[in-house]
C-alpha positions in Angstrom: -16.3 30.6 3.6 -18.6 33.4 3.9 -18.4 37.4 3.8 -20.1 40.3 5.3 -20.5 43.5 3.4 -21.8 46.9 4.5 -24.9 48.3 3.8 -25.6 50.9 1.0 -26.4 51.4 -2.8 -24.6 47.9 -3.7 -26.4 46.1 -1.5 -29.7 45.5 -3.4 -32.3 43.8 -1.4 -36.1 42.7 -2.8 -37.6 46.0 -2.4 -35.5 48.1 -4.9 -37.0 48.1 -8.2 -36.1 45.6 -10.9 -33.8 47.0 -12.9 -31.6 48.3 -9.9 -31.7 44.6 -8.3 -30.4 42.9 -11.0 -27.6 45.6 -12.2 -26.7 45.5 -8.6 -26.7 42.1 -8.6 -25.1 41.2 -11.8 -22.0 43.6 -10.5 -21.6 42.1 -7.3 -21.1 38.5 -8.9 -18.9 40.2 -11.4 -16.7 42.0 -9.0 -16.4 38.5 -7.0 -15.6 36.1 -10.3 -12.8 37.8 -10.8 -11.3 37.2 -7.6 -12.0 33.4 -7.2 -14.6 30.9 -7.6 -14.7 30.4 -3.7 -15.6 34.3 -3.7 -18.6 34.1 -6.4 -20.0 31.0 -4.2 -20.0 33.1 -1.4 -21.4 36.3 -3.1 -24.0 34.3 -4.6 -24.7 32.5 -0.7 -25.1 36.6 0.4 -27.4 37.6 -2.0 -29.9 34.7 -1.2 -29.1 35.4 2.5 -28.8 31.8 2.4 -25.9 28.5 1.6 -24.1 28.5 -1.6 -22.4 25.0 -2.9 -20.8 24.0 -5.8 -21.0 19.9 -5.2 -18.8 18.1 -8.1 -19.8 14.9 -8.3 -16.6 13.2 -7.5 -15.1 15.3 -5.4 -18.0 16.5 -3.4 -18.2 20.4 -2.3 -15.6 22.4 -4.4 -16.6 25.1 -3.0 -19.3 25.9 -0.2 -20.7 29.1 2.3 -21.5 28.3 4.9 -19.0 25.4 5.5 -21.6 23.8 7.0 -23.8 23.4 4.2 -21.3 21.9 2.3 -22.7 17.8 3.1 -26.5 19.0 2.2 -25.3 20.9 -1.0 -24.0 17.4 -2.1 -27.0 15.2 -0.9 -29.3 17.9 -3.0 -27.6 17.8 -5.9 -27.0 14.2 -6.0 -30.7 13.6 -5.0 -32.8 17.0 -5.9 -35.7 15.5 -5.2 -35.5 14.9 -1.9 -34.7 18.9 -1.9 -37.4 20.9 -3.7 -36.7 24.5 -1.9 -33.4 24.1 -3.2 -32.4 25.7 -6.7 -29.8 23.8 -8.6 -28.1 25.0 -12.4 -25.4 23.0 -14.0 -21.8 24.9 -14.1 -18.4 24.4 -15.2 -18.6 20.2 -14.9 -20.9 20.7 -11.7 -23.7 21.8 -10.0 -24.7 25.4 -8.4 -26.5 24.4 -5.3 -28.7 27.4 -3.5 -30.6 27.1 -0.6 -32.2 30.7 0.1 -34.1 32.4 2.7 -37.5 31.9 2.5 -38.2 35.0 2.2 -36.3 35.7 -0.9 -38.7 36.2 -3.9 -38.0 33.1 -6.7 -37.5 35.4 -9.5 -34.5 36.7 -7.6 -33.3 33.8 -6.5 -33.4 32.6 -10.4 -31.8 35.3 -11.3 -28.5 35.0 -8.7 -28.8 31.0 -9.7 -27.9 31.5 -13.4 -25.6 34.8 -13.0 -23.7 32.7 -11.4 -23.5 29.7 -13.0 -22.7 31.8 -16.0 -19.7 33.4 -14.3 -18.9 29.6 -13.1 -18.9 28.4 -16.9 -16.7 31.4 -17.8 -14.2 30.6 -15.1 -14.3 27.2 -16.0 -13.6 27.8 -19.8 -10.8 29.9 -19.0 -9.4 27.3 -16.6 -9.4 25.2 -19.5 -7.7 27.0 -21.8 -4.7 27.1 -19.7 -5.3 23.5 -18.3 -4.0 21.6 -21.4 -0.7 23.5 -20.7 -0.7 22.5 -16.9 -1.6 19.4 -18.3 1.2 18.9 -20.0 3.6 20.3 -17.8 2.5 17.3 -15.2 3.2 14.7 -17.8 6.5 16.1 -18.3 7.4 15.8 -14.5 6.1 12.1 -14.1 8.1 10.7 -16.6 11.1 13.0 -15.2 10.4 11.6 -12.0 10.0 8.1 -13.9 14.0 8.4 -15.5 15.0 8.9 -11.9 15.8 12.9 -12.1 13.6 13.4 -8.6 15.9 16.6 -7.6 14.5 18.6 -10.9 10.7 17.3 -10.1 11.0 18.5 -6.3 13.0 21.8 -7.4 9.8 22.2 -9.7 7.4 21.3 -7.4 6.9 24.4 -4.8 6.8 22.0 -1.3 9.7 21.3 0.4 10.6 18.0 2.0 8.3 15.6 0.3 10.4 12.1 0.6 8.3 9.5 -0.8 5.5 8.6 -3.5 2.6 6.6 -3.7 1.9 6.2 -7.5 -1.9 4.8 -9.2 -1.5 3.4 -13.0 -4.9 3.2 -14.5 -6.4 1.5 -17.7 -9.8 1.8 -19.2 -12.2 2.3 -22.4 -11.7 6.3 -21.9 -8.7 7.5 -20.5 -9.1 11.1 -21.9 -12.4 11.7 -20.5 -11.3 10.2 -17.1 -8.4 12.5 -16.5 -10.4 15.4 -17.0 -12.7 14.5 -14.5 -10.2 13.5 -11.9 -8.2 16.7 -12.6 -11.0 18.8 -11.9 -11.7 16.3 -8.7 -8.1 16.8 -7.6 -7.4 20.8 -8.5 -3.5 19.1 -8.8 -1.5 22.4 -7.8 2.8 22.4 -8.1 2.6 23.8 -4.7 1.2 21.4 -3.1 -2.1 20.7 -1.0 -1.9 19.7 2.4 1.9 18.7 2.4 1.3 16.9 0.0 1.4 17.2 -4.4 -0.6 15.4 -6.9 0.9 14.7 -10.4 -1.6 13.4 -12.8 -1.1 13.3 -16.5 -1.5 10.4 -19.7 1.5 8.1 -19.7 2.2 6.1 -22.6 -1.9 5.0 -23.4 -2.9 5.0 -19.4 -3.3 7.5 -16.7 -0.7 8.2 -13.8 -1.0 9.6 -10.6 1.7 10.3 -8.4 1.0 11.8 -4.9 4.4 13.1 -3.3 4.0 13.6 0.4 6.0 12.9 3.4 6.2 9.1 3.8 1.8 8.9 4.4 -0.6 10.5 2.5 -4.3 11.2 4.1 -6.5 8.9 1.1 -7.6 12.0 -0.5 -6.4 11.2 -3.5 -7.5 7.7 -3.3 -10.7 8.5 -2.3 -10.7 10.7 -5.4 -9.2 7.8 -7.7 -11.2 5.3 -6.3 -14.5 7.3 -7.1 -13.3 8.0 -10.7 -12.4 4.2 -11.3 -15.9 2.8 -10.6 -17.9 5.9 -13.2 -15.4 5.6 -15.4 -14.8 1.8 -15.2 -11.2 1.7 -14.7 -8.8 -0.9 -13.4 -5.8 0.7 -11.2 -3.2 -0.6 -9.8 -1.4 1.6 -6.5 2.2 1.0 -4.9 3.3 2.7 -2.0 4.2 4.9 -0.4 8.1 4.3 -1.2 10.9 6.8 -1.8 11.0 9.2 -4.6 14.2 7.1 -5.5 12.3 4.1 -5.9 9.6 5.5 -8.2 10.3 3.3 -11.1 10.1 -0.1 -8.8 6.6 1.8 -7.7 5.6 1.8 -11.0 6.9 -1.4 -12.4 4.9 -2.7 -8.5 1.6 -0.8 -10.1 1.1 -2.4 -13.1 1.9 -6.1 -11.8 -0.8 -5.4 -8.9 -3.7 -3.5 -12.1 -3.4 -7.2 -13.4 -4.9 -8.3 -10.5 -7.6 -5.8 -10.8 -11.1 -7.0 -11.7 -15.1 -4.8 -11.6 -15.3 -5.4 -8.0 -12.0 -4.6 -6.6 -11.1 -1.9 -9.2 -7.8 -1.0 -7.2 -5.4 -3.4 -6.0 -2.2 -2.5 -3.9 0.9 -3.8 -4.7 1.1 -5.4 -1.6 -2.2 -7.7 -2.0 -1.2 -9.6 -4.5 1.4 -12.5 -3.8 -0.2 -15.5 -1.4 0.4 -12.8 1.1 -2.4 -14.4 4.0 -0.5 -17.8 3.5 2.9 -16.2 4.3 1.6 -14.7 7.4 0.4 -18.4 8.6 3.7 -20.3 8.0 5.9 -21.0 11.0 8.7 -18.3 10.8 11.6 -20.0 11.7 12.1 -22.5 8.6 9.6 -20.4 6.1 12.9 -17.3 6.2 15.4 -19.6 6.5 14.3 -21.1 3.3 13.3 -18.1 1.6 16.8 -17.1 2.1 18.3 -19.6 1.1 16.3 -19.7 -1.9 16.9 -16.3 -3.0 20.6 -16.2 -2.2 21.5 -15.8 -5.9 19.8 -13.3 -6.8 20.2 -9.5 -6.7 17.6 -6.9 -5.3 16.8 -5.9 -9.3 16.5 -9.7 -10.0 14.1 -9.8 -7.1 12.3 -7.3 -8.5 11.8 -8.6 -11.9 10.9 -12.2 -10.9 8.0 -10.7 -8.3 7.0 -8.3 -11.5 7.1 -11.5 -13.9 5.3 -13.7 -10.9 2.8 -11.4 -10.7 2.0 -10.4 -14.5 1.9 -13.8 -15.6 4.0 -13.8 -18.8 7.2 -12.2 -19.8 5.3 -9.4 -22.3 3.5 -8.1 -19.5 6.3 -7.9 -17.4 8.0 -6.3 -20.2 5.0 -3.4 -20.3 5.5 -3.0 -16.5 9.0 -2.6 -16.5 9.1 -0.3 -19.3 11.2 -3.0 -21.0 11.1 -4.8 -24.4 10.1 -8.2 -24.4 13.3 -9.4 -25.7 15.3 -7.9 -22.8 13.1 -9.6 -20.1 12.9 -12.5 -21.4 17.0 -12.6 -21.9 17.0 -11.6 -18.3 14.5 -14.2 -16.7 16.9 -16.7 -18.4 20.2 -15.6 -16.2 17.4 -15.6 -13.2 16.6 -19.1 -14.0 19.7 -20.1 -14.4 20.8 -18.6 -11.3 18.0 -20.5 -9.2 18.1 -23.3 -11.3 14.6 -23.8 -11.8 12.2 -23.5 -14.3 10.0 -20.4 -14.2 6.9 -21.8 -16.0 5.9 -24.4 -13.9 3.9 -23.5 -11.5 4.8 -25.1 -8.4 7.9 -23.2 -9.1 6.0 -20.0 -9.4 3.9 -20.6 -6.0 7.2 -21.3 -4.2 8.8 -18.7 -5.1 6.0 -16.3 -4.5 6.4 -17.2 -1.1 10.1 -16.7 -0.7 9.1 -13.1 -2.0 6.8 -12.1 0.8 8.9 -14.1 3.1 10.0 -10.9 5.8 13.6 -11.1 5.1 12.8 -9.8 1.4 15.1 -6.4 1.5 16.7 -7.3 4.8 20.2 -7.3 2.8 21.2 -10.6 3.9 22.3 -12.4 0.5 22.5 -9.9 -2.2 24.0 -10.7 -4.6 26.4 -13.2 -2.3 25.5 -16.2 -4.4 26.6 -15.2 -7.5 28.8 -17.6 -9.0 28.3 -19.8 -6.2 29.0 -23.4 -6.5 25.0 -25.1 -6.6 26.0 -27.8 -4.3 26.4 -24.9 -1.4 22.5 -23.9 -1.8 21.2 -25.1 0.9 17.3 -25.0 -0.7 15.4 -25.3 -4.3 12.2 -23.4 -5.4 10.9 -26.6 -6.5 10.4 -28.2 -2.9 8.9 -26.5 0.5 11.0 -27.6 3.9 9.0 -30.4 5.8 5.9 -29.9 7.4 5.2 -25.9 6.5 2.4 -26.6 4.8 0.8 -29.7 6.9 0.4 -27.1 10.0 -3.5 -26.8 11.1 -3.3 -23.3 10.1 -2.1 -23.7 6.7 -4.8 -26.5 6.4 -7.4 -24.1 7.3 -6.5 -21.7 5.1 -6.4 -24.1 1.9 -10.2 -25.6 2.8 -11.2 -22.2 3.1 -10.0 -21.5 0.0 -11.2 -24.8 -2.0 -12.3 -27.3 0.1 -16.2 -26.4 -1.5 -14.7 -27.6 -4.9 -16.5 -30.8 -6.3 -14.3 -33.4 -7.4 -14.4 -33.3 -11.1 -14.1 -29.5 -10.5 -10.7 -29.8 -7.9 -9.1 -32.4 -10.8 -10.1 -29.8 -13.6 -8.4 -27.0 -12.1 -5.8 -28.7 -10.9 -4.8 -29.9 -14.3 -5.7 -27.0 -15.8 -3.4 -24.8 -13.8 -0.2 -27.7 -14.0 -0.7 -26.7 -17.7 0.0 -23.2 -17.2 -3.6 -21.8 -17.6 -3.7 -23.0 -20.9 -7.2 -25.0 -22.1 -6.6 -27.3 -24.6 -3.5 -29.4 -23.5 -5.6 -29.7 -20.4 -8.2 -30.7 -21.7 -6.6 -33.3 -23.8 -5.3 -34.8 -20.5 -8.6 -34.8 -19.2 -10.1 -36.3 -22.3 -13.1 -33.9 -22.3 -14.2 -31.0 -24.6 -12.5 -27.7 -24.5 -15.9 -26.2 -24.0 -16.4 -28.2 -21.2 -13.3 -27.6 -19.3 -13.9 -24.0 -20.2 -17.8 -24.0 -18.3 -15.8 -26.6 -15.4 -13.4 -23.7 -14.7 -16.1 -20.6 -15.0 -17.9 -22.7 -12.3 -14.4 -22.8 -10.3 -13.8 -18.8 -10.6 -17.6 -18.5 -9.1 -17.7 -21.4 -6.0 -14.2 -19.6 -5.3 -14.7 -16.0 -5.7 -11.3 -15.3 -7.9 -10.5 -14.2 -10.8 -8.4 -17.1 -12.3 -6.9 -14.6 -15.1 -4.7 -13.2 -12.2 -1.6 -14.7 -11.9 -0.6 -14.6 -8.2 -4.1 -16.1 -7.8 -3.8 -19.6 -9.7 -0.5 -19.6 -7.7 -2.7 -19.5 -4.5 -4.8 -21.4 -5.3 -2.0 -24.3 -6.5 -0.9 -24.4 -3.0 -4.2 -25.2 -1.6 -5.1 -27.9 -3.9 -1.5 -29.3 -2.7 -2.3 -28.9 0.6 -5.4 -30.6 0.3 -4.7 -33.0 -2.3 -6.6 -36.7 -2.1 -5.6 -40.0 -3.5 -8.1 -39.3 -5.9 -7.1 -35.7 -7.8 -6.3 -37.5 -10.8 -7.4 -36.8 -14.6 -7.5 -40.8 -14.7 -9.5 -41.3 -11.4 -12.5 -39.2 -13.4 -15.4 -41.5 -14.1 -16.9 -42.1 -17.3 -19.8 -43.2 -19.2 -20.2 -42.9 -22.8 -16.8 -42.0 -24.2 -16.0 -38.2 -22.7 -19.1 -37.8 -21.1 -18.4 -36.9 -17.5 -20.7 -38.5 -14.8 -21.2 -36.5 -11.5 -19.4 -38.5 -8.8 
């Protein structure tokens, strides 16, 4: 933004004499800092007769006069040597960019440069102050919103019609640090910015963001998220956009997806995780009809808990996600199990049913709930068994070479057995009659020829299915050759 002003006592200029510059100047910044940061900026661009940016390293220009110079007030204070005429001070968590008039004498400029960031730091201590309260007051809505009471959140939040939520749950080394910074990235306001408003607050040990909107946000705030994740070295998980109604299975959805979270893909949507490129390459026609039949029994909240389970990878972390106690899921994966029939550790069994999940007619309605207490000899399918032939199709074959088909033998058998064990090393390795140690470097060399992170669950589900698909006569623990009691010998 920028502002003209008349001509006249208060409009100091470099040929006054010193002391009537600076009190002139000193009261014009004063005058404008107590209107509004955006109004010191500009004051501060007028007296230079040049551009005025306060460029905040995450979220860019805060504040900027012209707008125009808002991009090179960034590049200069991310790069200031690439911009020596420009006169930089530290304020308030940022950096007072000026680019003056060449004309404008260096002492003066010097002088409006720290004036201002002065003002800046006193703004920003008295935002602070009162920031702990606002604070507060968000982490007090999210878990309101969290227990389901959505009508006192959106009475509280100044913004009509906002419908749906698209909610981040983020874990690292410093949480407290890290919501600072993405609260003075975001400026959350409880009326709303853009038609849209930002909750952010510390939730039970991790930070939570929930962006209420209208059914789409505009990746602001996960532009802003995804620039705090990778300083601060945070692993996120994000779910959505869904309906306020629904925020708990957003944020049950958030912390199954973090899990699959890793350095270089520090956010993972909910909707990523799951064999979800496989699903899309099945032939449609038996795929849904056994997926429905499959998940017959069970009701949308058993759904939900088996895809949180499936995803997490054991029933504690499911437990953390759901907000639950370890006890109770466990007690309730046991009715799901019995329901299905099937035994939720093995892994087969896991990929399977994975895939019913992401099957399209997951939420279509059809068989909720209809085969409770239904006789087992009317289920028409099992998790434990695919129907004929939806995995030997060309394009299922493709995708499982592309996905191991660079394995080495001794490698394929490793994981292989290694995953039938449910990820655990040393009954593995006792069936592959080699060293823990060694299985342990044989599967470090797996995760890096593949690319995955074989600490996610839904992955070692994936990649189950493609060493099914491509499975040879020889993938056998006894088929590995040997010399010298466990010594392996490189086929």
């Amino acid at each position: 933004m920028s502002t003209t002003h008349p001509t006249g006592p208060d409009a100091a200029g470099p040929g006054d004499s010193s002391r009537t510059v600076r009190e002139a100047m000193a009261d014009r910044l004063l005058r404008a800092a107590t209107r509004s940061g955006a109004q010191l900026v500009s004051e501060a661009a007028v007296l230079v007769q040049g551009a005025a940016v306060l460029a905040d390293p995450i979220a860019g220009a805060v504040y900027s006069t012209p707008a125009t110079a808002a991009a090179d007030g960034v590049h200069a204070a991310a790069h200031p040597q690439d911009h020596p005429h420009h006169v930089q001070r530290p304020a308030a968590g940022a950096v007072l960019v000026l680019h003056p008039a060449p004309t404008m004498p260096a002492e003066h400029v010097r002088l409006v440069a720290t004036t201002t960031a002065a003002l800046l730091e006193v703004r920003g201590q008295r935002a602070a102050e009162l920031r702990a309260e606002q604070m507060r007051l968000h982490s007090t809505l999210l878990r309101l919103l969290l227990a389901g009471h959505t009508t006192s959140v959106t009475d509280t939040v100044r913004a009509g019609g906002l419908t749906h939520v698209t909610l981040y749950r983020l874990t690292g080394p410093d949480i407290p640090t890290a919501h600072q910074v993405l609260w003075r990235a975001v400026r959350p306001s409880l009326a709303g910015h853009g038609g849209a408003c930002a909750l952010i607050g510390e939730v039970d040990g991790e930070l939570l963001v929930a962006e209420l909107h209208h059914g789409s946000d505009d990746g602001r705030v996960l532009r802003l998220v995804s620039r705090v994740s990778e300083r601060h070295n945070l692993l996120a998980g994000l779910a959505g956009p869904l309906p306020l109604a629904e925020t708990p299975t957003a944020h049950a959805d958030a912390a199954a997806a973090r899990h699959s979270a890793t350095p270089a893909h520090r956010i993972v949507p909910a909707d990523a995780v799951g064999t979800p490129q496989l699903a899309r390459l099945l032939p449609p026609g038996p795929y849904t009809a056994w997926a429905r039949s499959v998940l017959s029994p069970l009701t949308p909240d058993h759904r939900h808990l088996l895809l949180v389970r499936l995803r997490t990878g054991s029933a504690p972390r499911a437990a953390t996600a759901l907000g639950l106690s370890p006890g109770t899921v466990r007690t309730r994966l046991r009715g799901v199990a019995a329901l299905l029939d099937a035994d939720l550790d093995d892994i087969t069994v896991q990929a399977h049913l994975l895939l019913a999940l992401r099957a399209p007619t997951r939420g279509d309605g059809q068989g909720e709930g209809e085969g409770e207490g239904r006789p087992k000899s009317d289920r028409q399918a099992r998790p434990e068994t695919l129907p004929g032939g939806i995995l030997d199709t060309d394009a299922a074959r493709t995708w499982a070479v592309g996905l191991v088909g660079e394995l080495e033998p001794h490698l394929r058998i490793a994981l292989a057995c290694w995953l039938r064990h449910h990820a655990r090393t040393a009954p593995a390795a006792t069936e592959l009659h080699v060293h823990r140690t060694t299985l342990t470097t044989w599967l470090t060399r797996c995760a890096e020829r593949l690319g995955q992170n074989l600490a996610d669950a839904a992955v070692r589900a994936e990649l189950h299915l493609a060493l099914e698909a491509t499975a040879k006569d020889g993938d056998d623990p006894r088929a590995l050759p040997r010399r010298g009691g466990r010594t392996y010998r490189r086929l």
